[in-house]
C-alpha positions in Angstrom: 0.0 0.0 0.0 2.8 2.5 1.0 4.4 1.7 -2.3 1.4 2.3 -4.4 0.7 5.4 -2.1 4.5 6.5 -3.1 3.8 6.1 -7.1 0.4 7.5 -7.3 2.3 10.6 -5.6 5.3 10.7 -8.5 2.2 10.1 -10.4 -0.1 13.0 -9.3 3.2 15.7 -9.2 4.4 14.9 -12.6 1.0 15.5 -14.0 0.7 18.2 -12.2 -3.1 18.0 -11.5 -3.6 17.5 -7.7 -7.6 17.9 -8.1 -8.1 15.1 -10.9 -5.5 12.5 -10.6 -5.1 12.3 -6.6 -5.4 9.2 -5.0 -8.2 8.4 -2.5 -6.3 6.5 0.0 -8.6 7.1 3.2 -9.7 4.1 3.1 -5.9 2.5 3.7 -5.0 5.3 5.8 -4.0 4.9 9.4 -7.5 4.7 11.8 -6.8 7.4 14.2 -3.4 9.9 14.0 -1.9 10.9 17.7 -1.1 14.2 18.7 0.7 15.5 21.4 -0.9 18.0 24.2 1.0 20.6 25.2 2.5 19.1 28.2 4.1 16.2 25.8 5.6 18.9 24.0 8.6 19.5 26.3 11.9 21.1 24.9 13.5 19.4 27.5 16.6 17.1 26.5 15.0 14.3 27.3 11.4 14.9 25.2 14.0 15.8 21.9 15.6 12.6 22.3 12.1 11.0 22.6 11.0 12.9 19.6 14.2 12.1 17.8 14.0 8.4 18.7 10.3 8.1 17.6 11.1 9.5 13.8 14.5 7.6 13.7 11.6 4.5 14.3 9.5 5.5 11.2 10.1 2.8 8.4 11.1 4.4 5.5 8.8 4.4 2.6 9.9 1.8 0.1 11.1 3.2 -3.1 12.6 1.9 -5.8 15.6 2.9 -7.9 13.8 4.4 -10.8 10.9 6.2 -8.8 13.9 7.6 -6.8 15.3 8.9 -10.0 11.9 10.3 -11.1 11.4 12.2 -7.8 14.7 13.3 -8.1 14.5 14.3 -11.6 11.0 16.3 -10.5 12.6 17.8 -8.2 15.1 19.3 -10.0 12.4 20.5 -12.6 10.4 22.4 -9.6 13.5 24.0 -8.3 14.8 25.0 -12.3 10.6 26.3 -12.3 11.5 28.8 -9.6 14.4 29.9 -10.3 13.0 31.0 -13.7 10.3 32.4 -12.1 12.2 34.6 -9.5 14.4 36.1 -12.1 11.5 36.9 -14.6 10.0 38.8 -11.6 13.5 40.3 -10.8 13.7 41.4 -14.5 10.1 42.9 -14.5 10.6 44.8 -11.1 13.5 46.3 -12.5 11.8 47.6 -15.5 
């Protein structure tokens, strides 16, 4: 499922349409999610480690070598994107 879940999302941001091609995973999704209150939410030593030692305990999605390279490779398109977009509206602000 996480795998699928991981595609459809390469999927859904190289096609650039979030509305129509978006998975509907709510039925696979986790039942309930857990927060924290504020009183768990100590910057204490001792609650970062916790925190740290909780994500560190996160599987990792799987991923294979060629949707890595995709993601990568979108990447990369995104940030070219912006850049080109930042120096068009440097160009036209100085205009």
């Amino acid at each position: 499922m996480q795998e699928q879940v991981a595609i459809n999302a390469l999927n859904v941001a190289e096609n650039r349409n979030v509305a129509r091609d978006a998975p509907d995973v709510r039925e696979e999704a986790p039942a309930a999610m857990e927060f924290m209150t504020e009183e768990e939410q100590g910057d204490d030593p001792e609650s970062i480690q916790r925190w740290i030692e909780e994500l560190r305990a996160i599987p990792a999605l799987p991923i294979t070598p060629e949707q890595e390279a995709a993601l990568f490779a979108w990447r990369q398109k995104v940030k070219e994107f912006n850049v080109e977009a930042v120096r068009r509206q440097m160009e036209e602000g100085i205009r």
